[in-house]
Backbone as numpy.savetxt, mean C-alpha at the origin, in Angstrom:
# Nx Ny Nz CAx CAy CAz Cx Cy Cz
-24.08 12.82 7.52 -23.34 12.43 6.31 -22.66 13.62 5.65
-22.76 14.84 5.82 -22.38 15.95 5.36 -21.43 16.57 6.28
-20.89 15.87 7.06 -20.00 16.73 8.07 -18.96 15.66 7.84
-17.41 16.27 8.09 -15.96 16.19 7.73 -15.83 15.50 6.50
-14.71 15.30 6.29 -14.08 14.59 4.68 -14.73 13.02 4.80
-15.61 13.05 3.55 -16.52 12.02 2.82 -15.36 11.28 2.38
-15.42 10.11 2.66 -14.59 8.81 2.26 -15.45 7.75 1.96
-14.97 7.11 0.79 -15.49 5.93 0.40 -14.21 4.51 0.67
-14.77 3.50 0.75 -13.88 2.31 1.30 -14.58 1.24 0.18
-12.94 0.41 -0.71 -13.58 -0.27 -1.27 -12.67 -2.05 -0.72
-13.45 -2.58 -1.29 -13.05 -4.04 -0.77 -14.04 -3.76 0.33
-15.23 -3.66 0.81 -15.46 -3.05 2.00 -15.51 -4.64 2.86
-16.30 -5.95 2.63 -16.11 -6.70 3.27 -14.85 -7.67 3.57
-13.88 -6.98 2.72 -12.59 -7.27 2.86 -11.89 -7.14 4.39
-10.55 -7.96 5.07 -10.18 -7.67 6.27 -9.86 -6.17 6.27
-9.09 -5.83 5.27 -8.41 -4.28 4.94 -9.40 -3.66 5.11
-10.75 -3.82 4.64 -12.02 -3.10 3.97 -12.30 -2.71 5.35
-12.61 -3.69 6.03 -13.37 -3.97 7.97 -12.65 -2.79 8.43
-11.29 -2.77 8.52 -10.25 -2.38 9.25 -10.48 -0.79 8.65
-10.32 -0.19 7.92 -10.68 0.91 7.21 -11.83 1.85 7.35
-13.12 1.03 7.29 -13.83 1.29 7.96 -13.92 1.64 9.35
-13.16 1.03 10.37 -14.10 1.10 11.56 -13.11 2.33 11.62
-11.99 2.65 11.13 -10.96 3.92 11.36 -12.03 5.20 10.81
-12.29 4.79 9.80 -13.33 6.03 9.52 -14.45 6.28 10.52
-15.11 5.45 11.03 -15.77 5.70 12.03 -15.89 6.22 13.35
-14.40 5.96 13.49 -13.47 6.55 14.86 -13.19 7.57 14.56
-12.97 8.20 13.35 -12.63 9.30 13.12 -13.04 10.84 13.09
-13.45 11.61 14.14 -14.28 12.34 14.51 -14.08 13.45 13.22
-12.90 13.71 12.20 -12.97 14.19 11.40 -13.30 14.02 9.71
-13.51 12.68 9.71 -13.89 11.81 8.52 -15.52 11.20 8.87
-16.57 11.04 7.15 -17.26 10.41 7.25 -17.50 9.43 6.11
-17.97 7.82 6.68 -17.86 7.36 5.88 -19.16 7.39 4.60
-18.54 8.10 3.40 -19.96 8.14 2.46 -20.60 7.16 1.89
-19.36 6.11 1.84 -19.96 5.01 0.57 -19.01 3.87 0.58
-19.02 2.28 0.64 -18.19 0.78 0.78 -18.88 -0.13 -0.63
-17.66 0.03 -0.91 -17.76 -0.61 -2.64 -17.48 -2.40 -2.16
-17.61 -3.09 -2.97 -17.52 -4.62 -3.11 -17.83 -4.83 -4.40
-17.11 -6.25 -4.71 -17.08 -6.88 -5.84 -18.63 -7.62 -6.52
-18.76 -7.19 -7.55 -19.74 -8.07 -7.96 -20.06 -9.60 -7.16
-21.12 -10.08 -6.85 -21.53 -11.45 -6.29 -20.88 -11.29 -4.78
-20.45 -10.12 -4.55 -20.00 -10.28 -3.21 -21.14 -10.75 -1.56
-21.33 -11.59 -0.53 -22.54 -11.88 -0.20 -22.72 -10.27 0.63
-22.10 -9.93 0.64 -22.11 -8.39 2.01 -22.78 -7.21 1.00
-23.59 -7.60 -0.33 -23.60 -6.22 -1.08 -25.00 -6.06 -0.13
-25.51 -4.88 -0.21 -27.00 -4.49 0.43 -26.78 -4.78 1.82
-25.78 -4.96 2.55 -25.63 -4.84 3.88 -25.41 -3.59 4.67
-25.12 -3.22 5.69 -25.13 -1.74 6.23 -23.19 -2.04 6.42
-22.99 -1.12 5.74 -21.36 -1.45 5.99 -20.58 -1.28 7.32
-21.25 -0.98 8.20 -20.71 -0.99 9.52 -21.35 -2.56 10.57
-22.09 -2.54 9.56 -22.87 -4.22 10.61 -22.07 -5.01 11.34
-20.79 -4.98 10.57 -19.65 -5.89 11.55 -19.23 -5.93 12.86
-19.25 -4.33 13.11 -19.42 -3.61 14.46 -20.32 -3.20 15.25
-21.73 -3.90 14.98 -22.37 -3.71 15.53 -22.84 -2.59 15.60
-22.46 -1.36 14.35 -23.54 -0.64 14.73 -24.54 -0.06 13.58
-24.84 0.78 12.96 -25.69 1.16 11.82 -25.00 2.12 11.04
-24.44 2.63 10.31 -23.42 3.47 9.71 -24.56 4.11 8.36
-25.76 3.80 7.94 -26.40 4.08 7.00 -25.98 4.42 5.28
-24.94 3.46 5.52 -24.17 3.13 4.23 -24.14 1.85 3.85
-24.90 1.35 2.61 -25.02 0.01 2.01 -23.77 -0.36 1.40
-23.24 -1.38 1.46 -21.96 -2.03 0.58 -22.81 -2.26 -0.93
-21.97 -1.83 -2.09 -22.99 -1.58 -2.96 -21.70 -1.96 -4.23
-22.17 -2.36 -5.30 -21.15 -2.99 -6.54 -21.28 -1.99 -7.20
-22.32 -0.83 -7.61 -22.68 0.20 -8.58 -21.50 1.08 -7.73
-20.08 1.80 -9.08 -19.46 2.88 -8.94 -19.59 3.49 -8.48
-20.86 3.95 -9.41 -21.23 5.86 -9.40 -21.67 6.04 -8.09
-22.61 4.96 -8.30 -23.76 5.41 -6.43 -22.95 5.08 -5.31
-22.04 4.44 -5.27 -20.78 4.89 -4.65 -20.21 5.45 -4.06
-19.64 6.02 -5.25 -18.90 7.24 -5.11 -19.41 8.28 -5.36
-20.87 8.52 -4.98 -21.59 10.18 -5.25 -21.47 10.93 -4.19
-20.91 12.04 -4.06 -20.65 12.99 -3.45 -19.27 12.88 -2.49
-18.19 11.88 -2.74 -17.38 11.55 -2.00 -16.33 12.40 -1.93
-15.31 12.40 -1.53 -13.92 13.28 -1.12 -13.13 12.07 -1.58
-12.75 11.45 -1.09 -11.72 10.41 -1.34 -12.32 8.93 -1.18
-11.48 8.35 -2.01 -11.19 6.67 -1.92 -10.66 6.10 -1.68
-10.25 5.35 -0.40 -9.04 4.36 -0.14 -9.34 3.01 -0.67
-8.37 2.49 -1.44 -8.73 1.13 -2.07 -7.26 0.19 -1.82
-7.92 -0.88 -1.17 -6.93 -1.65 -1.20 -7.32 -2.99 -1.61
-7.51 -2.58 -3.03 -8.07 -4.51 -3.64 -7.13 -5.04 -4.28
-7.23 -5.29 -5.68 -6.46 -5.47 -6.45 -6.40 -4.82 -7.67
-5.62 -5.00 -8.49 -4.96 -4.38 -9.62 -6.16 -3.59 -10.77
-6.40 -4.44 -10.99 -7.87 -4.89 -12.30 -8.93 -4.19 -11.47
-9.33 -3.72 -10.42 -10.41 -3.54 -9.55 -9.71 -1.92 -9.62
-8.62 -1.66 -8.75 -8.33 -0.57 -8.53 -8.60 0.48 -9.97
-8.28 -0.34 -11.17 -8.18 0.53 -12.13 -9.15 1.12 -12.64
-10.71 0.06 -12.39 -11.52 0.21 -13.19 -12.38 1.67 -11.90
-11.72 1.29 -10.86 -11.99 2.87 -9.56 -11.74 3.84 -10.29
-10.52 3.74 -10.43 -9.52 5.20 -10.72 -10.74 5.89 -11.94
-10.86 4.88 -12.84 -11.55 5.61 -14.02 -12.62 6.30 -13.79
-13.03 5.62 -12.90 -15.05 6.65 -12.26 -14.60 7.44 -11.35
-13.24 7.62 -10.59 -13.06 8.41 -9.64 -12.52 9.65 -10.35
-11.59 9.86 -11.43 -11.48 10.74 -13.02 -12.77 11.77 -13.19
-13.69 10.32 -13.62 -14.93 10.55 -14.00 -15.82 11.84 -12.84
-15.63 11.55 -11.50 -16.55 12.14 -10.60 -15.80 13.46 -10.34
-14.68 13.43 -10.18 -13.75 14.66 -9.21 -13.14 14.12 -8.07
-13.59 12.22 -8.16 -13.02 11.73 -6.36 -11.60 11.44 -6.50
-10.59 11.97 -5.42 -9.58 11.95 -5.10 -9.45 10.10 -5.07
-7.92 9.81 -4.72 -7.75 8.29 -4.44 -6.56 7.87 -3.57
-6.85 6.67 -2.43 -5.50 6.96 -1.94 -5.30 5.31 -2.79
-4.05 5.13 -3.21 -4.18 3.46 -3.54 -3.34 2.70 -2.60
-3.37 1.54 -2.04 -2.54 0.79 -1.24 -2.62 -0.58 -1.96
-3.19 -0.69 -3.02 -3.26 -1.98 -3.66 -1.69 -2.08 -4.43
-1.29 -3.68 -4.27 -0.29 -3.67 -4.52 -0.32 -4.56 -6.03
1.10 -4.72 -6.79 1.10 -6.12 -7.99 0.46 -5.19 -9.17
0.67 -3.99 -9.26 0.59 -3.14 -10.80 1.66 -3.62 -11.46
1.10 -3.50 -12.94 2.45 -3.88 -13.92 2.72 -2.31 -14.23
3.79 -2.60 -15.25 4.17 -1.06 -15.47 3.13 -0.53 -16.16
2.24 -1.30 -17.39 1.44 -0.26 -18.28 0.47 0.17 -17.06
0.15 -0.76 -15.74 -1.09 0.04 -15.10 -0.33 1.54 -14.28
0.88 1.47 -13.91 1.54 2.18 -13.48 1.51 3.68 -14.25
1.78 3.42 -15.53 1.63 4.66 -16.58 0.54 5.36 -16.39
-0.55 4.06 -16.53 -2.28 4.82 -16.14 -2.20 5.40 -15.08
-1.89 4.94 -14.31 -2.11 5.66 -12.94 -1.69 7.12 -12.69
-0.35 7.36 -13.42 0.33 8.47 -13.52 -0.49 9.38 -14.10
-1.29 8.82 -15.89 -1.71 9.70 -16.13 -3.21 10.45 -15.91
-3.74 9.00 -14.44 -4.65 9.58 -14.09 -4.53 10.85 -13.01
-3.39 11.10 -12.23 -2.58 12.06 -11.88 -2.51 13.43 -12.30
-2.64 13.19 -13.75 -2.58 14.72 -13.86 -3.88 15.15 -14.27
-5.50 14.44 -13.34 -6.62 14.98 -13.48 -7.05 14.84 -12.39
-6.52 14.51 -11.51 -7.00 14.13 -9.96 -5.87 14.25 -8.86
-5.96 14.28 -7.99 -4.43 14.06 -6.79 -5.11 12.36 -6.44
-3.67 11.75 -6.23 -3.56 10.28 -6.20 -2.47 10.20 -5.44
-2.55 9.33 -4.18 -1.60 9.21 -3.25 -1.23 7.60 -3.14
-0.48 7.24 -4.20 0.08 5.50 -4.07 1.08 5.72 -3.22
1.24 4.34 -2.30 1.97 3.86 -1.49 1.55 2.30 -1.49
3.01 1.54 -1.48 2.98 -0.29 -1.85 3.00 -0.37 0.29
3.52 0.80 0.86 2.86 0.40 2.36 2.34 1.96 3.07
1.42 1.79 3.73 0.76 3.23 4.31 1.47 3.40 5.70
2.07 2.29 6.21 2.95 2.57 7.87 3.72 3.86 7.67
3.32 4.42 8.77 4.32 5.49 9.13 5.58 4.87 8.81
5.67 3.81 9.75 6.78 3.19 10.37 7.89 2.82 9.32
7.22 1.96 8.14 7.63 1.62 6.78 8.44 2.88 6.43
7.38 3.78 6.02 7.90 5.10 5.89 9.58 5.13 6.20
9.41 5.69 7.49 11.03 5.83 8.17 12.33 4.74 7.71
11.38 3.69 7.89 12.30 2.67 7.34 13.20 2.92 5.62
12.27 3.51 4.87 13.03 3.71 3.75 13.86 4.49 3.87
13.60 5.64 4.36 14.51 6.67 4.39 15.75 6.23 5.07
15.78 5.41 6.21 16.77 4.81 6.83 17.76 4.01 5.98
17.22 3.17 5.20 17.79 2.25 4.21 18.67 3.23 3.33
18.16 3.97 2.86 18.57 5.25 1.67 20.24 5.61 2.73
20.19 5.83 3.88 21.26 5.97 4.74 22.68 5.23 4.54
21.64 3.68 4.98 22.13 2.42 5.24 22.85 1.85 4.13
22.12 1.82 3.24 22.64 1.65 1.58 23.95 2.40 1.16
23.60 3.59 1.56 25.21 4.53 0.73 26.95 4.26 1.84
26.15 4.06 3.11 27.51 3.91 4.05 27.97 2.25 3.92
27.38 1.39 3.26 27.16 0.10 3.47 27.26 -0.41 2.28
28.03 0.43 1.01 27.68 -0.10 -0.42 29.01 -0.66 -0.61
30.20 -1.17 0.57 31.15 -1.78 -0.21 31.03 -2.90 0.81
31.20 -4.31 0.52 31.46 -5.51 1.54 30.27 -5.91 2.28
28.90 -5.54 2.15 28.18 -6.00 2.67 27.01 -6.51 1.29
26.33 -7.90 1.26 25.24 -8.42 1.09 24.67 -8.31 1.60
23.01 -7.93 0.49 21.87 -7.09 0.25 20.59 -7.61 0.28
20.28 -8.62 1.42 18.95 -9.33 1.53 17.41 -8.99 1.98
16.82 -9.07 1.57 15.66 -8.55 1.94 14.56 -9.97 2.04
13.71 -9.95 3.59 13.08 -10.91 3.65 11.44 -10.90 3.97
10.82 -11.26 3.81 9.38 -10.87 4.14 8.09 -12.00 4.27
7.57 -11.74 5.12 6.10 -12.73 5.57 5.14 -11.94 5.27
4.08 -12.93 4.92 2.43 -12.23 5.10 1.73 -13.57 5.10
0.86 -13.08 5.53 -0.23 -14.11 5.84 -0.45 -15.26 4.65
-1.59 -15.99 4.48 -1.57 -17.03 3.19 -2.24 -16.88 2.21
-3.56 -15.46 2.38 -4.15 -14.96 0.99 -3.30 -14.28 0.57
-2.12 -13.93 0.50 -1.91 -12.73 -0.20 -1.26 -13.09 -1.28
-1.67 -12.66 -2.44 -1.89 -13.15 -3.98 -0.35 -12.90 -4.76
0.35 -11.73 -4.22 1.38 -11.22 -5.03 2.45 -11.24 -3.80
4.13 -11.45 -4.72 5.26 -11.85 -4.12 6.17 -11.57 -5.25
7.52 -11.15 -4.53 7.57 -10.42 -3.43 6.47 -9.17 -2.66
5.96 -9.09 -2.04 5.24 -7.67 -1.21 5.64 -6.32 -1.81
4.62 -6.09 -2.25 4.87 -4.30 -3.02 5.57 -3.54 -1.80
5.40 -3.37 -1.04 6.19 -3.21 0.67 8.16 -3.65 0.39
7.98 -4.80 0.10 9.60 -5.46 0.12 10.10 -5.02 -1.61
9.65 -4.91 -2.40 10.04 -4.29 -3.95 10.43 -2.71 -3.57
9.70 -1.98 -2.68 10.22 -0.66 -2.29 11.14 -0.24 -1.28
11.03 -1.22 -0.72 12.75 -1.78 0.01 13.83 -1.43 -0.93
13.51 -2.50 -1.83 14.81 -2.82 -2.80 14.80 -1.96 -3.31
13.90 -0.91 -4.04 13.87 0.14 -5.15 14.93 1.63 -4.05
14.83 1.35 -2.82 15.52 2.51 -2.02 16.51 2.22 -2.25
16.80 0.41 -1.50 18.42 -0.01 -1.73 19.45 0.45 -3.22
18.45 0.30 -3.93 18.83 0.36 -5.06 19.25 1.93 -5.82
18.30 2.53 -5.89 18.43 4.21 -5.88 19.86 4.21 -5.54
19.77 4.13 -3.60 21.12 4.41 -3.32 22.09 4.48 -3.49
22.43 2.71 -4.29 23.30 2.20 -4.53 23.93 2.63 -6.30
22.95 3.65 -6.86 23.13 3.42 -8.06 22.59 2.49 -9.26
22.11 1.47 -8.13 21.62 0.17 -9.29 20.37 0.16 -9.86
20.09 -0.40 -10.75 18.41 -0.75 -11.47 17.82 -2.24 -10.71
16.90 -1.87 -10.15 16.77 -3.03 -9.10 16.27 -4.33 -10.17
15.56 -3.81 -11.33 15.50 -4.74 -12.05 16.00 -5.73 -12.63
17.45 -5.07 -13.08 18.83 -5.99 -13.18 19.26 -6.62 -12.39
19.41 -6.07 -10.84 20.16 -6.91 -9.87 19.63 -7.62 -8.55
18.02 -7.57 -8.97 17.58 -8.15 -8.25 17.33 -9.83 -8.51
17.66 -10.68 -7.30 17.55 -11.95 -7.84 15.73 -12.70 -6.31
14.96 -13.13 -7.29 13.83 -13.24 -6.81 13.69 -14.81 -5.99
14.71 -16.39 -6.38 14.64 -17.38 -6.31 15.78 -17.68 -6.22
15.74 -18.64 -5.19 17.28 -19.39 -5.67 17.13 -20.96 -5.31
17.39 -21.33 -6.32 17.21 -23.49 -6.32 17.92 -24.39 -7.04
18.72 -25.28 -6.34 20.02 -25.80 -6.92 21.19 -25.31 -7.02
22.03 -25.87 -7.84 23.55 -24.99 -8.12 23.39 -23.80 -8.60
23.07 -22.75 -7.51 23.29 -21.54 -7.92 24.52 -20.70 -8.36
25.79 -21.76 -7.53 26.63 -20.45 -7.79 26.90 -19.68 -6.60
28.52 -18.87 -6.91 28.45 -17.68 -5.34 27.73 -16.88 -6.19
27.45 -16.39 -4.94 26.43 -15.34 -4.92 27.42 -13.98 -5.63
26.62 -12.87 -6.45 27.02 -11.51 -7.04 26.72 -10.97 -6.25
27.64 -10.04 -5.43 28.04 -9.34 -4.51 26.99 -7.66 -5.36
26.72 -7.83 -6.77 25.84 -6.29 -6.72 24.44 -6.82 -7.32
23.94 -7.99 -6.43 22.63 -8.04 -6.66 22.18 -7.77 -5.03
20.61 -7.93 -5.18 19.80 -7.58 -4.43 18.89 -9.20 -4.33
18.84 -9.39 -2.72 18.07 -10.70 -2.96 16.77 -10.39 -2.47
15.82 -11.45 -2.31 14.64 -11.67 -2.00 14.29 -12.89 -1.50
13.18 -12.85 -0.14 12.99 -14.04 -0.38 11.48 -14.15 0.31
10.52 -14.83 0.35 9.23 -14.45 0.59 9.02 -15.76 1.35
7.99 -15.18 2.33 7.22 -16.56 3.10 5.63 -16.30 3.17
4.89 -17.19 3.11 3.55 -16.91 3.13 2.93 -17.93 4.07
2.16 -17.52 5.04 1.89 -18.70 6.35 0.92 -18.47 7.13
-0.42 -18.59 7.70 -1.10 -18.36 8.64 -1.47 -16.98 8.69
-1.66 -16.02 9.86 -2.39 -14.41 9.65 -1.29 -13.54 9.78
0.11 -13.91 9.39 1.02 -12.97 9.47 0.44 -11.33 8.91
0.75 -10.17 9.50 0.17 -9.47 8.75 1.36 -8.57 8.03
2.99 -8.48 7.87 3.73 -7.99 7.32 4.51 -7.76 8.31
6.09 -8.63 8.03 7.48 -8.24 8.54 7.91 -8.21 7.35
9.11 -7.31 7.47 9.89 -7.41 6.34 11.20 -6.75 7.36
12.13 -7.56 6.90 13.49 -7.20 6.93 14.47 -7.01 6.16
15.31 -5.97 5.90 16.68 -6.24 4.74 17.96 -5.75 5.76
18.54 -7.18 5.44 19.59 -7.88 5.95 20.82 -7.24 5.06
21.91 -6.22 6.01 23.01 -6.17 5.05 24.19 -7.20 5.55
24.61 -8.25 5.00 25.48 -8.63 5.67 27.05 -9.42 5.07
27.77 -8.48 6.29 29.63 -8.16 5.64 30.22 -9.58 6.27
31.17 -9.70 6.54 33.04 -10.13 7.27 32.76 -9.94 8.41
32.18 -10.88 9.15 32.39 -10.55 10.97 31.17 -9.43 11.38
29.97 -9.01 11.04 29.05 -8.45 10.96 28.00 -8.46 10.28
26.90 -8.13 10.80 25.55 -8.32 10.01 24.49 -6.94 10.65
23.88 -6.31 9.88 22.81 -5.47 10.56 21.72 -5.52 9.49
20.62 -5.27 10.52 19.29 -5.47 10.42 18.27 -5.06 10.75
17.88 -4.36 9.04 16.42 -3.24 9.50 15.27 -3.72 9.37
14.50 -4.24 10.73 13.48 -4.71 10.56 11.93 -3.37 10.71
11.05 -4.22 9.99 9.96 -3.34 10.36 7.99 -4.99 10.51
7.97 -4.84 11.64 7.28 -5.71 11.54 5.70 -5.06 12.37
4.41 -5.55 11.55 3.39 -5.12 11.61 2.56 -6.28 12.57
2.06 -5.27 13.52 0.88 -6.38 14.52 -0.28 -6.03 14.44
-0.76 -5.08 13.89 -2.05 -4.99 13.55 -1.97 -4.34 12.26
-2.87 -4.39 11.52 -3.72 -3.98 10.02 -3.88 -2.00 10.46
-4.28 -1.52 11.68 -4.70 -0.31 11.96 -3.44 0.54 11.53
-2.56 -0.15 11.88 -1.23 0.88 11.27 -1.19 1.50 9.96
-1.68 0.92 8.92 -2.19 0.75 7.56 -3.55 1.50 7.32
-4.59 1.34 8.19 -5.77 2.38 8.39 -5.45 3.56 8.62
-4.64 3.65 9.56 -3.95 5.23 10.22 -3.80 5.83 9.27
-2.92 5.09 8.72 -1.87 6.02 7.60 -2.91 6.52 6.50
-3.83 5.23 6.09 -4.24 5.84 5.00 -5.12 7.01 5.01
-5.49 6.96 6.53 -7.03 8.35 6.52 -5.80 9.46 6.73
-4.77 9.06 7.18 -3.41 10.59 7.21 -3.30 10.97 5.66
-3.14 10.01 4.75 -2.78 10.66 2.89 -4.05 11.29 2.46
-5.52 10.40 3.22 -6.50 11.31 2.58 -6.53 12.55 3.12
-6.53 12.63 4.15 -6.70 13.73 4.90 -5.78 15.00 3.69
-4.19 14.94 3.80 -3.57 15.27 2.83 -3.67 15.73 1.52
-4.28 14.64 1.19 -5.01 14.77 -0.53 -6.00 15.52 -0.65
-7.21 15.70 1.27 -7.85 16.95 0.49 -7.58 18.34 0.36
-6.13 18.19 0.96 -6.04 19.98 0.57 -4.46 20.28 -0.98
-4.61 19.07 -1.55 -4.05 19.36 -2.51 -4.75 19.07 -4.06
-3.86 19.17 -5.38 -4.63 19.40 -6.30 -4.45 18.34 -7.28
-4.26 18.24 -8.39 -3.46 17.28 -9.34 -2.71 16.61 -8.78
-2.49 15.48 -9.45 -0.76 14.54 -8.91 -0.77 13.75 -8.56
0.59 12.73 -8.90 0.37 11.29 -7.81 1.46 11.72 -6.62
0.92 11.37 -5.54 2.07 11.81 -4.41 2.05 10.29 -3.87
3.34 11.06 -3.18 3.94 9.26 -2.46 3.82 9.55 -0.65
3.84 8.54 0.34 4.23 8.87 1.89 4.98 9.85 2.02
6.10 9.44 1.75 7.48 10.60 1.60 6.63 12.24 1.98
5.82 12.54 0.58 4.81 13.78 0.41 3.80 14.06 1.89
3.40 13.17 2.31 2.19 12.91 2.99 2.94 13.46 4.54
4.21 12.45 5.11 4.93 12.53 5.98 6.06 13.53 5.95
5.91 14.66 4.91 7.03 15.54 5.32 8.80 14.98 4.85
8.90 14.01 4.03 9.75 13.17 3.98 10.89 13.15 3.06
10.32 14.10 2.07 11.13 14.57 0.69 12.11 15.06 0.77
C-alpha cells in the first residue's frame, strides 16, 4: 500500500468506479488507497476489487476522511453535489483531484476554481486523449469554416446518463465557439419543435440521444452548399476515460496549486 501514487476512486461500485479501479490495479505505477460510495450504497464494506476477483485490501467505505487518509489523488466521476462535498475534505487533507464529473452550474464552477488555488485540480467534461485532439482540431476547423457552413453538434450515451447535452458535447461547442468569436451561451440553440423558423446561420446547434450502453459518440457536423464535413469522435470502451484519468493524476502529482485542463496534462496549450 505504500508503493507508487496512492489513488482513491469514488463512485467505486459505479461502472466508471469498476473501470477505474481495475486501471489502478493494472497499473504497476499507481496504488489503489481507498473507493468511496454513496451512503446506503449495498457494496459499502466490500473489498473494492471483489468484482475482479481478486482481494485489493481496500473496503468501499461512505466515511471521507478514512477514505481519503493518506491518499495522493482522487478521481471522481459522480455527480455534482457528491463531487463537491469531495473537493471540500480533499482541501481539507492535502488530496489532489482529478474531476470527470460532468452538469456543474456556474456557482459550483467558481468553487471549484477557488478550490484551485489550495490544491492542483485537473477538470476535464472528457478524459480521452482522443477527445482531446478533437478540440484542438475543431479550434482549426471553426476559424477556416466560419463563413457558409452550419454548426451542428450531435451526441449519444447510454440511458443512465442524467445530464444533456454531454459536458463532452458543451466543450465541443465552447471550442466552436471561442473560435468563432461567439458566446456559446447566446448562440447556442439546445431543442428544436414545431415552427421553428430558418435556421440562424451564427448559432450553434445541439442535439442529444440517449439509448441502451452507448458509451459516447459525439460528432459536430459543419455543413455548407454542396458539402458537409465531419468530426467524429466515438468511444468503445469506458478504459479510454480510465487511461486518461490515471495520465492527469499522474500529472497532478508533480504539480502544485491550480485547476488544470487536458490541454495542460497532454502538452496541448
Amino acid at each position: 500500500m505504500s508503493q507508487g501514487l496512492k489513488i482513491v476512486v469514488a463512485g467505486a461500485s459505479g461502472r466508471m468506479g469498476r473501470m477505474l479501479i481495475e486501471a489502478v490495479q493494472a497499473a504497476p505505477d499507481c496504488t489503489l488507497s481507498g473507493a468511496l460510495d454513496r451512503p446506503g450504497s449495498p457494496a459499502l464494506g466490500q473489498d473494492a476489487s471483489a468484482f475482479l476477483g481478486q482481494t485489493s485490501g481496500v473496503l468501499i467505505t461512505e466515511d471521507l476522511r478514512q477514505g481519503l487518509a493518506g491518499a495522493d489523488v482522487l478521481i471522481d466521476f459522480t455527480r455534482p453535489e457528491g463531487t463537491m462535498a469531495h473537493l471540500a475534505v480533499c482541501q481539507e487533507l492535502g488530496v489532489k483531484v482529478v474531476i470527470g464529473t460532468t452538469g456543474f452550474d456556474e456557482a459550483q464552477k467558481v468553487q471549484i476554481a477557488e478550490h484551485g488555488r489550495h490544491i492542483g485540480i485537473m477538470m476535464a467534461p472528457n478524459m480521452s486523449v482522443g477527445v482531446n485532439v478533437v478540440l484542438k482540431l475543431l479550434d482549426m476547423a471553426a476559424r477556416a469554416l466560419d463563413q457558409g457552413f452550419d454548426i451542428e453538434i450531435i451526441e449519444a450515451h447510454h440511458r443512465h446518463k442524467v445530464d444533456a447535452p454531454s459536458g463532452t458535447a458543451l466543450a465541443l461547442g465552447e471550442a466552436v465557439a471561442q473560435a468563432l468569436g461567439r458566446d456559446l451561451k447566446q448562440c447556442a440553440v439546445y431543442g428544436r419543435e414545431g415552427i421553428t423558423g430558418e435556421r440562424d446561420p451564427s448559432t450553434i446547434g445541439f442535439a442529444t440521444v440517449r439509448g441502451g450502453d452507448i458509451i459516447g459518440d459525439h460528432t459536430v457536423l459543419f455543413a455548407g452548399i454542396g458539402e458537409r464535413i465531419e468530426i467524429s469522435h466515438k468511444a468503445s470502451s469506458r478504459s479510454t476515460f480510465a487511461q486518461g484519468s490515471l495520465r492527469a493524476a499522474r500529472f497532478l502529482a508533480g504539480r502544485g496549486p491550480g485547476l488544470y485542463g487536458m490541454n495542460d496534462v497532454l502538452g496541448l496549450s
